[in-house]
Every structure is written in C-alpha cells, then in structure tokens.
N, C-alpha and C positions, 0 to 999 in steps of 0.2 A: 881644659876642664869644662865639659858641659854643666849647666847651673842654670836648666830650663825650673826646674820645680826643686824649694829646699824647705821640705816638712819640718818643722821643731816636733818632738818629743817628748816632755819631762824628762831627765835624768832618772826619779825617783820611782817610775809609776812601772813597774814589770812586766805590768799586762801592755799596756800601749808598746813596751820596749820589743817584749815576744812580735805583737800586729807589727811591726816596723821592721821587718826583718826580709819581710816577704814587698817591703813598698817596690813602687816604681818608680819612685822620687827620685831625679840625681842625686841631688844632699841629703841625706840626716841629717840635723842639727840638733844635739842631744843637749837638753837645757839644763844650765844649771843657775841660772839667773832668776827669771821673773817668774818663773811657775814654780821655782823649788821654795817651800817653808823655811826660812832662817834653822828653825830647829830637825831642817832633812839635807842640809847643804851637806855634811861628811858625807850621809850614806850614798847621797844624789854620786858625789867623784868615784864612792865604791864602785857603786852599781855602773858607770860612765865608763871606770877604767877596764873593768871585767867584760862589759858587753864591746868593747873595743877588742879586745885580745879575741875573745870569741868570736866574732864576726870577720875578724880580717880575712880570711879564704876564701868568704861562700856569702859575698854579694855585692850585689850590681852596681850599690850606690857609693857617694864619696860620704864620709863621715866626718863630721864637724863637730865642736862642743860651744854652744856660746857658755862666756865664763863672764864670772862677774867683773862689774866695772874696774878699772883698775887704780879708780880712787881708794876702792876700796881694801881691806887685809885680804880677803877670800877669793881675790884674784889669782893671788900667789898660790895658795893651795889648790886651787884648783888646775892652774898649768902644773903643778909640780905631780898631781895627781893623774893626766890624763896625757901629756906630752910623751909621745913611744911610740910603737908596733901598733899599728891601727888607725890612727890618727891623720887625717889628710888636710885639718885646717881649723882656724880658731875664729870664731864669730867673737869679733870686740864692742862691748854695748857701750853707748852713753861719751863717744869717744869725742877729743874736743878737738881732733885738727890729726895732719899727717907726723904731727911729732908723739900722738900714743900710737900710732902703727909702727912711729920705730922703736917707741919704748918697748913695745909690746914683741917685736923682731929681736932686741937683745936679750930680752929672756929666753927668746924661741934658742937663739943661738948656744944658750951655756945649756938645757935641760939635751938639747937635741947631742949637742957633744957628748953632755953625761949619759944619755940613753945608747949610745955610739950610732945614731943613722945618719942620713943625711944632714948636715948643716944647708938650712933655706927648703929645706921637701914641705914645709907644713907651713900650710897658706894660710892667709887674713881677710876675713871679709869683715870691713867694718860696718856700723851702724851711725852714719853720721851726721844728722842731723837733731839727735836728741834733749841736745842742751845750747842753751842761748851762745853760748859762747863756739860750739861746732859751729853753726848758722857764720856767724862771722870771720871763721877760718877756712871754710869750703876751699877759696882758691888755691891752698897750700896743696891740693892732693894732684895740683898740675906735677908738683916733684915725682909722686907715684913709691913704689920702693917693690926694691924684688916678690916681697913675700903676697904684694895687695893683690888679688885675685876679684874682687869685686867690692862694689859698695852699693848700701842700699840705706834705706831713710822709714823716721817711725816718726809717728805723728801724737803717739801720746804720752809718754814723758816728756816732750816739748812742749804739748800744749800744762802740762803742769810746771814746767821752769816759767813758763810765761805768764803763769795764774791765771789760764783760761779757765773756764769754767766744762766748756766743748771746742773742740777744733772743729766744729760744723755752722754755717749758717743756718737761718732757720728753715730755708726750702732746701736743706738736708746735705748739701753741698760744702767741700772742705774753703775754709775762709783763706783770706791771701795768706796768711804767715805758711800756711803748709800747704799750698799750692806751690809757694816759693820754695820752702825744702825739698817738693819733688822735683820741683826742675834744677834744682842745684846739683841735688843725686845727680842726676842723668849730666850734667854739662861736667859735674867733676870726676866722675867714670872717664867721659869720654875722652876730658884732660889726663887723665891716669892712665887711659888706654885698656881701662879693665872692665870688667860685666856689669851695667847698672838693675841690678833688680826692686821689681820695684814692691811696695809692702803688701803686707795681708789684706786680704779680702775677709771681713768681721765676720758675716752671716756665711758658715759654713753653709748651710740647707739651700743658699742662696747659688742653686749654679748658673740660671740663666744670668744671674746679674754678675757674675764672677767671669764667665764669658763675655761677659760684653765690657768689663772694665781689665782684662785682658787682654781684647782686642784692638780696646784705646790706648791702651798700654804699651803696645806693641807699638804700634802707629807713630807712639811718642820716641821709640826709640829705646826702651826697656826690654832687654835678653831673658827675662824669667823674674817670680815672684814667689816671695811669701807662702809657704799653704801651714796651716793650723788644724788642717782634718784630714787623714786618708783620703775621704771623699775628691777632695779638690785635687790630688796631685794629676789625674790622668789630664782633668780640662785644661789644666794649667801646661800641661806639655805638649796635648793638640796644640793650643793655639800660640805659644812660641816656636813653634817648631814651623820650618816652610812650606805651604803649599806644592802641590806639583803642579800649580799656575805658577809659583815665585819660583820651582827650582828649571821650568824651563825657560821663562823667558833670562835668569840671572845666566843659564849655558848659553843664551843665544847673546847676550851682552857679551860675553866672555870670550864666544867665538867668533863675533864682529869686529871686535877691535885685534884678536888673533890673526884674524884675517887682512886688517889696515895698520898694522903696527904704530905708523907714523901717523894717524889722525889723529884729531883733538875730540872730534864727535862721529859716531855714525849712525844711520839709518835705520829702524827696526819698522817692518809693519805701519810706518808712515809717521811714527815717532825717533825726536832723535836723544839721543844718551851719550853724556860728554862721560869725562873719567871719573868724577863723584861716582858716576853708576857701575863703574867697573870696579870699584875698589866693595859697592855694597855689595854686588853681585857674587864676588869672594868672599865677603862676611855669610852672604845665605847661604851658597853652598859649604863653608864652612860648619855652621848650625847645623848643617845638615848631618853629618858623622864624612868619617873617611871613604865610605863608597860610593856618597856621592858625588865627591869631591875630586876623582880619579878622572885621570886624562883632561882636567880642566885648566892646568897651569897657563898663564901668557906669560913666553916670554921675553 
C-alpha cells in the first residue's frame, strides 16, 4: 500500500467530498473526528458511508475514515456505519498503546464477517502519540498486528494532555516533548515494520516551507505525510517519492552485490555499501511502484 500523501476531508462538507474525488492523494482520510460538529457526527457517517459505496470503482486513491476515539460511544457507530464495500482502512485517534489496535482489530473482525468480506482487508493506521499515556507505551507497537499499516504522531492534543500552553519554543521550533514523539513515531514504525508518516504541515499557502520540512522528513526516515489542503498533496508525493539519482544508484547497489553474492561490502564509484544499503536500496525501488522494481531481485 503506497501512503506517500493522505489528505483528510471532513466527513460532512460535500463540496470538499465532490474536490476529493478527482485527488492525487494515495489516502483519503474522510474525517469524522476533529473537524465534524458534535451535532453533524450522524450525518458526517451518512455522508462517509454513501460516498464510500460511490467511489469504490472509479478511483486512484485508498480510502480511509478516521473515527472517533474509542474512549468514546461514537466510536462504535461510526465503524458500524462505514465498515463494507469501499473501505480500505481506519485511522485510530488518541490511541494509548498497541492494545487499542487490537481492540480496535476485534471490532474490525465481527463487522467485516457481518458485511461478509474479507476478515483482516481493512487496515489501521494509528495516531499514536496523542495522550501522555501513548508516549509511555510507544514500545509495545514492537508486537505490530496484521491489520497496523502505518503509524504517524500529532502534536496537538498532546500538547493539551500535557497543559502546554504551545508545543513551540519561542524561535518558533517544536520543544523536546514533541520532538520526542516524532522520533518515537518513526523508531516504532520501524519496530512494527510499517510506514511511519509523519504529521501536517499547518500553513497550507506555506509550500516552500512544506518542501523543505518534507525533505527533512524524508532524510529522517518518514515514507509520507500529513496534507490538510488539495494544495499540498502533489509536493508531498514529489518529494517521498525517489529521485532518478536514488533509483539509479539503489539498481547499481542491487546489481553489485548480485554480481558478489558472497560479499559483506562492495565498491560503487569509489564508495563502499555494506548490506544496510542493499536492503534500503529495495525499500527505494520498492517506493517506487512495480515497474520499477522489475528485474531487480538478488537472489
């Protein structure tokens, strides 16, 4: 599952739902959490379930629903509302550890039987840094679970569990507590072995600076982000997506040690590249889709 760019939506807003139809976004994430009104939550799961059935044939992207916390009652109606025909994954907010991805897995389990499709097809991407008590559980998502597909981290419902006031220092920089969350994200992805995306970029209008915290992004080790505006989906999937300076030199990794089978390191252009590089080298041609991934196997 590619999960370079995953746009949220409101649930409730028709017009934005119509604009999202035509995205380049890999994910939808069709909201029914922090941007729907208390008193638009029902019509949010209408409108969530209907534009689901309608879109399944005729488009590009995967479709998602984040649902409310599952502290909460309207958790439950909300999977009961949108789990079916159309459906490719569930965004979990406010999550406290790898034991609400399996709570949230055994619901997936009785609705998907009752809908008769797949048992396990509809994936989790959780939200897991948002409350003081995830922060403390991060290591548990080394367990991982079939359905986890990625995790990614938010910085402002934490900074209110915490009674921050801003999660910024004052030359405009996030302070240690969510600097810390970000890197938690990314080490417990990569314990889980699934996609660490990483969060929004605030100032839509803001693309040089989205580029470039993108680009840092990448560097860190983050497979795709966040986007909160049409705008942002295309820059966001330039720059996780690989060069064609990354996908040739990862073919010339791939075909040097094809070449040495039994080496520990070899030779490139006067640089040498041990197995760490062979294994990223298959991650980037991977990123890249299946064409260009052809004829590249070692085996």
């Amino acid at each position: 599952m590619k999960m370079r760019s995953l746009l949220f939506v409101p649930a409730d807003n028709e017009k934005k739902l119509d604009k999202a139809r035509a995205s380049t976004a890999d994910v939808l994430i069709l909201d029914l959490e922090d941007s729907v009104a208390g008193s638009r939550k029902a019509t949010a799961r209408e409108m969530a379930s209907r534009y689901l059935r309608e879109t399944r044939g005729a488009r590009t992207w995967q479709a998602f629903v984040r649902i409310n916390p599952l502290s909460e009652p309207g958790a439950l109606f909300d999977l009961a509302s949108v789990v079916g025909e159309g459906l490719d994954g569930v965004v979990l907010p406010k999550a406290n550890g790898i034991e609400d991805v399996a709570r949230l897995a055994y619901c997936l389990d009785v609705l998907e039987a009752r809908c008769g499709i797949p048992v396990g097809r509809t994936r989790i991407l959780t939200v897991a840094t948002e409350t003081a008590a995830a922060m403390l559980n991060m290591g548990g998502y080394a367990q991982s679970h079939p359905r986890l597909a990625a995790i990614t981290w938010g910085a402002e419902d934490l900074s209110a569990a915490l009674g921050a006031s801003t999660n910024r220092e004052a030359d405009g920089m996030l302070s240690h507590a969510y600097l810390m969350a970000r890197s938690m994200c990314l080490i417990a992805a990569a314990a889980a072995r699934v996609s660490a995306i990483d969060t929004l970029h605030v100032d839509f209008r803001d693309a040089a600076g989205l580029e470039a915290a993108c680009a840092e992004s990448r560097r860190r080790g983050f497979t795709g982000r966040i986007a909160i505006h049409p705008d942002q989906v295309d820059i966001i999937n330039r720059c996780y997506s690989p060069s064609e300076e990354d996908l040739a030199l990862a073919r010339a990794v791939i075909a040097a040690f094809a070449a040495q089978p039994d080496a520990g390191t070899v030779g490139i252009d006067g640089r040498m590249y041990d197995r760490p590089h062979l294994v990223q080298a298959h991650k980037t041609l991977a990123n890249a889709g299946p064409a260009t991934t052809a004829g590249s196997s070692v085996q």
